[in-house]
TORSE-696610 format. One record per residue (C-alpha): residue in one letter; x, y, z negated. Coordinates in steps of 0.5 Angstrom, whole numbers, plus 2048, in hexadecimal, padded with zeros to 3 digits. Example, Ala and Ser with C-alpha at 12.3 -4.5 7.8 and 13.67 -1.06 7.14 Angstrom:
<nodes>
A8197F77F0/S81B7FE7F2/
</nodes>
This chain:
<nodes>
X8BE8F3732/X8B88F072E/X8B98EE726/X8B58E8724/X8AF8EC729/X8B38EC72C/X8E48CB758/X8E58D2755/X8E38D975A/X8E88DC75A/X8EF8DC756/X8ED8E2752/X8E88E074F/X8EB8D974F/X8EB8D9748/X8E48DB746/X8E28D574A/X8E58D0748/X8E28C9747/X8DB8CD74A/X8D68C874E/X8D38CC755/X8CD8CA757/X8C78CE75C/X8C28D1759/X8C38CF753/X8BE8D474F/X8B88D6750/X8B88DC74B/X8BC8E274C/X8BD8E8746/X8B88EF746/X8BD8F3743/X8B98F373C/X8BC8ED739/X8B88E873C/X8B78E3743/X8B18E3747/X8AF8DE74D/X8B38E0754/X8B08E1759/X8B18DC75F/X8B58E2764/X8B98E375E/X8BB8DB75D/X8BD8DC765/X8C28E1763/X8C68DC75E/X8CB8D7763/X8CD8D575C/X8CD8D5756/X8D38D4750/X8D18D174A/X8D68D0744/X8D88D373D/X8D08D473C/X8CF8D9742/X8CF8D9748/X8D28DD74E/X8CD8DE754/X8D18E2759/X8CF8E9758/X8D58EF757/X8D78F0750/X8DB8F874E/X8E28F874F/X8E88FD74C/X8E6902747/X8DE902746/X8DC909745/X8D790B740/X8D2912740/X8CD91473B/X8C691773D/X8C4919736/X8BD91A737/X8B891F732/X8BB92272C/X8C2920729/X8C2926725/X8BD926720/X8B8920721/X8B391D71D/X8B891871B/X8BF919717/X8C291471C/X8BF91A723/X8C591F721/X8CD920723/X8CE91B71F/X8CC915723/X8CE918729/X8D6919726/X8D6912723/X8D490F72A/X8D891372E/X8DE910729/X8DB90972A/X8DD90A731/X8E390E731/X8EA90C733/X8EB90872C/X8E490572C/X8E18FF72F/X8E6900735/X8EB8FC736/X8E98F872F/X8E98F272E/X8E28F172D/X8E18F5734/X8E78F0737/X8E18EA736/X8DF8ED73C/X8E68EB740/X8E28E4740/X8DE8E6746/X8E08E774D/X8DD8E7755/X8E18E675A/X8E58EC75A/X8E88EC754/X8E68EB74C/X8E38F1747/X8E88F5745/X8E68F773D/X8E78FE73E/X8E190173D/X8E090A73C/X8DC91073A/X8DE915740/X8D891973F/X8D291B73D/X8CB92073E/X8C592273B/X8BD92173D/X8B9926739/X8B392173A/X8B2921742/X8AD91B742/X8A991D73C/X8AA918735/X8A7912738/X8AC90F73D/X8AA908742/X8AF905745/X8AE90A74C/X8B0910748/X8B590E744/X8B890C74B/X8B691474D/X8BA916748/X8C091374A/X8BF915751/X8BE91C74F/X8C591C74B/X8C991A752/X8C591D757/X8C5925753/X8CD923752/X8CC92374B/X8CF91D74B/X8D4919751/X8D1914755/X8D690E753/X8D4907756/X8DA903751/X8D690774A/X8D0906746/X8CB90C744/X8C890C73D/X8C290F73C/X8C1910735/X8BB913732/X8BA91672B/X8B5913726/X8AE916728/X8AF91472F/X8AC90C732/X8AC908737/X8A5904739/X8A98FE73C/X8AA8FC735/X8AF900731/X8AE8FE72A/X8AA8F872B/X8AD8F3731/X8B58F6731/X8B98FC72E/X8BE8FD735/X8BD8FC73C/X8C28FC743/X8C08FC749/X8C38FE751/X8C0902755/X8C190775B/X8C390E75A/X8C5912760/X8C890C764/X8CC90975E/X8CA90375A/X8CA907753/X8CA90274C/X8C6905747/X8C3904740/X8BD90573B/X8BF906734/X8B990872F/X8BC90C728/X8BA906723/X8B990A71E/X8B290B721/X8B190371F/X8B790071B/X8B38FB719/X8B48F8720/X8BA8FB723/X8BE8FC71D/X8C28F7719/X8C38FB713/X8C0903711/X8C690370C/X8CC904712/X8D3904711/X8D390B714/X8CD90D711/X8CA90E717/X8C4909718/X8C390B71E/X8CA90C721/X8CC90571E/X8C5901721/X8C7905727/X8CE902728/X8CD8FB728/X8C78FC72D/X8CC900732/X8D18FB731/X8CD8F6732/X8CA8F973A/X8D18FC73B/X8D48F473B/X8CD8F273F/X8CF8F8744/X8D68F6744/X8D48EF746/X8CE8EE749/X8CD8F574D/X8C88F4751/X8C58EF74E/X8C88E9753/X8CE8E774F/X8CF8E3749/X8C98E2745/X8C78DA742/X8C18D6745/X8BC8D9740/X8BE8E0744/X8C28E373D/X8C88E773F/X8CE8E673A/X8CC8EB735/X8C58E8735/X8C98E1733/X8CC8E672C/X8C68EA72B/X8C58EC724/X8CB8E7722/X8D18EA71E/X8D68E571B/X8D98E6715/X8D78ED712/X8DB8F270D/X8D88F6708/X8DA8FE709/X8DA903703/X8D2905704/X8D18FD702/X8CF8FD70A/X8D18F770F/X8D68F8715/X8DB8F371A/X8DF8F871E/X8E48FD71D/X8E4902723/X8E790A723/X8E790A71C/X8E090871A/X8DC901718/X8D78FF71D/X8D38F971B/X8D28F6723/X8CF8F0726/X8D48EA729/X8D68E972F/X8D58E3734/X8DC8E0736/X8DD8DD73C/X8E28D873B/X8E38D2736/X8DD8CF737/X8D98D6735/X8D78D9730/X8D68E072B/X8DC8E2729/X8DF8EA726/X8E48EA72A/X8E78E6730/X8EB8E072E/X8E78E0727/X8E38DB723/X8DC8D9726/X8D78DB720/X8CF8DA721/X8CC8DF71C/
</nodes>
């Protein structure tokens, strides 16, 4: 996720699909994961039989998750007493509600994600924290994009956390801590697919933006008073939908390589105003949150609030 640097398949799916043109190789650009598309490599070009193209994003074949996606928090360095007023119990509270039984799961704003489908079936919607653990800094406050690998394979391979190949594992890092592939300058979140263990693990990147709200934050003034936790909130729904749709980056993502999040980065649609004078557009588990649009896959595509809603453009 950047800011500003930044003949149907089968019938269930039948619906995601409708007046979609296939067409072989039909793309030469395929996502990274980090909000942008690269150049494919021939081999990978091979791979692709076919590709479905319509609503504004195409299919390529690849699985997407199905049933519930679970969701586990990695909270790397200090979430007690950090630097910032955002690296506290706090942020870890209110993400922790985001992504509770009465947060995105299941809302309509997470349900945009139904739109999409393999040839099994389509995502369900459903999205839950199950549970979380703590890194005290294995790998030092400069992460690459190896070790934010190692700290998730650390977390599965000590029994810390469950070896789930239907979840996303969020490393989230404190506000002190960096990542040289370009955390604050190229994008504020990543995901990706690896292998641990001889599972196919999803995993993400989220950078606390406190550390660069003028690149990752929307607004400092928040509607939970929490800069960080809220600049958080719509990074993290923005790689969980990617997660849910695109997992191992061979899915649903557009000619240019963007992933459905990617197509509503930084678009909100029609916004409220909280009693701190701060923006926001959805209302889960009790809170205001201002997160990003979501890209539906149907009615011709567009970013929307909640499935079924008004396509808005900013």
């Amino acid at each position: 996720m950047r800011k500003g640097i930044t003949t149907l398949l089968f019938l269930v799916v039948a619906f995601t699909l409708v007046n979609a043109q296939i067409t072989r190789n039909a793309t030469h650009m395929v996502p990274t994961g980090k909000g942008w598309g690269v150049e494919a490599q021939n081999n990978d070009q091979e791979n692709i039989f076919q590709v479905v193209t319509g609503n504004g994003i195409n299919y390529h074949g690849g699985p997407v998750l199905h049933g519930q996606q679970n969701v586990y928090f990695i909270w790397y360095g200090n979430w007690t007493n950090g630097r910032h007023a955002s690296d506290s119990q706090t942020t870890v509270n209110l993400l922790n509600a985001l992504f509770s039984n009465t947060g995105l799961n299941g809302s309509p704003y997470y349900r945009i994600n139904t739109t999409y489908g393999d040839n099994s079936a389509n995502v369900s919607g459903n999205v839950v924290h199950v549970n979380s653990t703590t890194d005290n800094y294995s790998q030092g406050t400069r992460l690459s994009d190896s070790r934010v690998r190692t700290v998730v394979s650390n977390a599965i391979t000590s029994g810390r956390l469950p070896k789930d190949t239907n979840a996303l594992y969020f490393v989230l890092t404190s506000s002190d801590v960096s990542e040289s592939s370009g955390f604050c300058t190229q994008y504020c979140g990543w995901h990706t697919s690896t292998t641990i263990s001889g599972a196919d693990i999803k995993y993400a990147f989220i950078g606390n933006p406190d550390r660069c709200p003028s690149a990752c934050e929307a607004q400092t003034t928040s509607p939970n008073n929490d800069s960080g936790a809220d600049g958080m909130a719509s990074v993290m729904a923005h790689e969980a939908e990617e997660t849910d749709t695109d997992p191992d980056l061979n899915a649903w993502y557009d000619s240019s390589g963007e992933e459905n999040a990617d197509k509503c980065a930084w678009i909100w649609g029609p916004l409220s105003t909280a009693s701190n004078g701060s923006k926001y557009n959805q209302t889960l588990a009790g809170y205001h949150w201002l997160i990003q649009m979501n890209w539906e896959n149907s009615r011709g595509g567009g970013c929307d609030q909640h499935l079924g809603g008004t396509f808005y453009t900013q």
